[in-house]
C-alpha positions in Angstrom: 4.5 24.2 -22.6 3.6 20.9 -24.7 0.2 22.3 -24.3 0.8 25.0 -26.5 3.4 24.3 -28.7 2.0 21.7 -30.6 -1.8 23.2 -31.2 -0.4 26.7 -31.9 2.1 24.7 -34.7 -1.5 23.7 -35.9 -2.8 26.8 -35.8 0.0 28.2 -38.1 -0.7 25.3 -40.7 -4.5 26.3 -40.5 -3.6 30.1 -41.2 -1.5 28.8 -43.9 -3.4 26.8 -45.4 -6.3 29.8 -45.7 -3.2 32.0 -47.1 -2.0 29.4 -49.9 -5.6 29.5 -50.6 -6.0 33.2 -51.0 -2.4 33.6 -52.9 -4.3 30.6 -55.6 -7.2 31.9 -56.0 -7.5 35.6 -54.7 -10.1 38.4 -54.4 -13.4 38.3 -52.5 -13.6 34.2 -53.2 -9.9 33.5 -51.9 -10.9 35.9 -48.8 -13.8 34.2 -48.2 -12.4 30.9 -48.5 -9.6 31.9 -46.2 -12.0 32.0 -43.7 -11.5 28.1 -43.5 -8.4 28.2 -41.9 -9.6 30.2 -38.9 -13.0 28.5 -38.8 -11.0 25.5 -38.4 -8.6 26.8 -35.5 -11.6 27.5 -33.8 -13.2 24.2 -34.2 -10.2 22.1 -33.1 -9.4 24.8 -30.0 -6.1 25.3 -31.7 -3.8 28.0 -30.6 -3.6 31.1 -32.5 -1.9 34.4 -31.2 -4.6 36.6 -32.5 -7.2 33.7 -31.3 -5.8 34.5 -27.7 -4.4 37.5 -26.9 -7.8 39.1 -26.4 -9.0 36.3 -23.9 -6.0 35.3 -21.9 -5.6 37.1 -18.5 -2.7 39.1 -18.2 -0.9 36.7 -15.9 -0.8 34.0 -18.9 0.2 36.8 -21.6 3.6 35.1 -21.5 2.4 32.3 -23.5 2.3 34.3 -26.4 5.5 34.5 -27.4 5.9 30.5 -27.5 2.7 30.7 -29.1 3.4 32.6 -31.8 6.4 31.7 -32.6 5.0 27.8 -33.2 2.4 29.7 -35.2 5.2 31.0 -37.4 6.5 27.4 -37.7 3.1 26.0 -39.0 3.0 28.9 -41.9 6.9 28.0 -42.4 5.8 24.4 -42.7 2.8 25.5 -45.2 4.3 27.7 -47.2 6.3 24.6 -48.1 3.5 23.8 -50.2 3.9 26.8 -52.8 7.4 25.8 -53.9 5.1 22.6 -55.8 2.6 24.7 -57.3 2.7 26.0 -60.4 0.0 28.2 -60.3 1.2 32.3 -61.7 -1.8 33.6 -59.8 0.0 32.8 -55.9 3.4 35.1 -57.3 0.6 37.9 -58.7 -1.3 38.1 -55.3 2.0 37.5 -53.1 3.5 40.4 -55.0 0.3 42.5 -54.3 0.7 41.8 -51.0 4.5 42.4 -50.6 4.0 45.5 -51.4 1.4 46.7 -49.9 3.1 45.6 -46.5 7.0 47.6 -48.2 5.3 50.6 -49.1 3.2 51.3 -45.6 4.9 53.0 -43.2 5.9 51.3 -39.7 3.4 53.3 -37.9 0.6 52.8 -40.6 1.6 48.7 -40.4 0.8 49.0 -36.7 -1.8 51.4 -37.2 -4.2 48.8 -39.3 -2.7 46.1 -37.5 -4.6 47.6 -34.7 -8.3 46.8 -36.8 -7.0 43.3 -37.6 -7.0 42.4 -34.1 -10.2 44.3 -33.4 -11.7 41.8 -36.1 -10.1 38.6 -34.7 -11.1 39.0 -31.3 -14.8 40.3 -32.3 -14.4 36.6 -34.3 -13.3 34.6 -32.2 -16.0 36.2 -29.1 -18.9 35.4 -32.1 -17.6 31.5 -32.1 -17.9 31.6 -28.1 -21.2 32.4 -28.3 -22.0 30.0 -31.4 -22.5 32.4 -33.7 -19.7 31.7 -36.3 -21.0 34.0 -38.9 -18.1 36.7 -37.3 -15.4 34.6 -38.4 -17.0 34.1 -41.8 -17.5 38.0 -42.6 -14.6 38.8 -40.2 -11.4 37.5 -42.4 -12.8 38.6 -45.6 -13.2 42.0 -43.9 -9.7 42.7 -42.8 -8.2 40.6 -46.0 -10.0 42.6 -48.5 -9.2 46.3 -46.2 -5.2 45.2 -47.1 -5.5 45.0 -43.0 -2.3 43.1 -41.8 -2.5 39.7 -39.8 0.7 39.0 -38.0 0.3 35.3 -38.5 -0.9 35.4 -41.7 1.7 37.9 -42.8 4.3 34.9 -41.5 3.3 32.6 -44.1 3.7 35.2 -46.9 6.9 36.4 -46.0 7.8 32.5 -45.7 6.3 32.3 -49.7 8.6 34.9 -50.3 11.7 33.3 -48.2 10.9 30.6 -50.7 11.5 32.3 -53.6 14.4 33.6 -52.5 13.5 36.7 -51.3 14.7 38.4 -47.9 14.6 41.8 -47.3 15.1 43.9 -43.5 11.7 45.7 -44.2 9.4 42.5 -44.0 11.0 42.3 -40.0 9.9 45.8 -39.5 6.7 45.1 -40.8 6.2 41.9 -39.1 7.0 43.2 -35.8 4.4 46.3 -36.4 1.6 44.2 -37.6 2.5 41.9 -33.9 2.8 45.0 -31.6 -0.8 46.4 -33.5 -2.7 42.7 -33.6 -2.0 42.6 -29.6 -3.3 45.9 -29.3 -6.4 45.8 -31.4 -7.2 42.1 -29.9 -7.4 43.4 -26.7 -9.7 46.9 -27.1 -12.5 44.6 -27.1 -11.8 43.5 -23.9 -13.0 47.4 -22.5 -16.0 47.3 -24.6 -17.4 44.0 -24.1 -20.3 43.9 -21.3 -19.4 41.1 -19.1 -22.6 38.7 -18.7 
């Protein structure tokens, strides 16, 4: 279990990291740039819920739950880093963002959730086979369709958590975006030839 716990916390500072980053500087550049945070989960073999639910075999799927909940604690431990800023532009784009996730429907949350983990497995497959350029195009793709990321979507509500904000809603939506991440990250799995 130490085995996981303490690279997946890693993971959720990397995704956080690529969030606070998004929420300063926003648009195409800020989804580029969050790219970074996943590039580097990939790099150190870090453990990220959406990294592994399309690759572990079903008797390990288990280890996704301890997973991502250390993930959550990494974006927790993060998002720590927005109460110093000072920056308008993270309450602007966290607001966008907020929103987006209040006004979709539970089904529609799971729904797009579904193409988020489509994207992160296709991602994370590309870095298997050294070819990193999916990860690069991959997170500006599903950032810049509004496409919810479970983990991701931790460090935001955390932001929010922050600034004192707590609403019922943003569990709804968390737990959609989860149950359509694990879907989508494992569709690949049918598709994929098998070398």
């Amino acid at each position: 279990m130490k085995a996981i716990i303490k690279p997946s916390i890693f993971a959720g500072l990397l995704i956080g990291i690529g969030g606070l980053t998004y929420l300063n500087v926003g648009g195409i550049a800020g989804a580029v740039l969050f790219a970074f945070g996943l590039m580097c989960v990939v790099m150190c073999k870090s453990q990220l819920f959406t990294g592994k639910a399309g690759f572990l075999p079903l008797k390990e799927q288990i280890l996704l739950l301890p997973m991502l909940i250390a993930n959550g604690i990494g974006c927790f431990l993060t998002a720590i880093f927005t109460i110093y800023s000072s920056n308008p532009q993270i309450t602007e784009t966290l607001e966008k963002i907020l929103s987006s996730r209040q006004n979709a429907s539970p089904e529609a949350v799971l729904i797009t959730g579904i193409g988020t983990g489509i994207i992160m497995s296709l991602a994370v497959y590309g870095a298997q086979k050294n070819n990193y350029l999916p990860l690069l195009f991959g997170v500006p793709t599903f950032i810049l369709c509004g496409l919810p990321h479970c983990v991701a979507d931790i460090f935001y509500y955390a932001v929010a958590i922050y600034q004192g904000e707590c609403h019922l809603w943003m569990l709804v939506a968390w737990i959609m975006a989860v149950i359509g991440n694990y879907i989508g990250c494992n569709i690949p799995r049918f598709f994929i030839v098998k070398e």
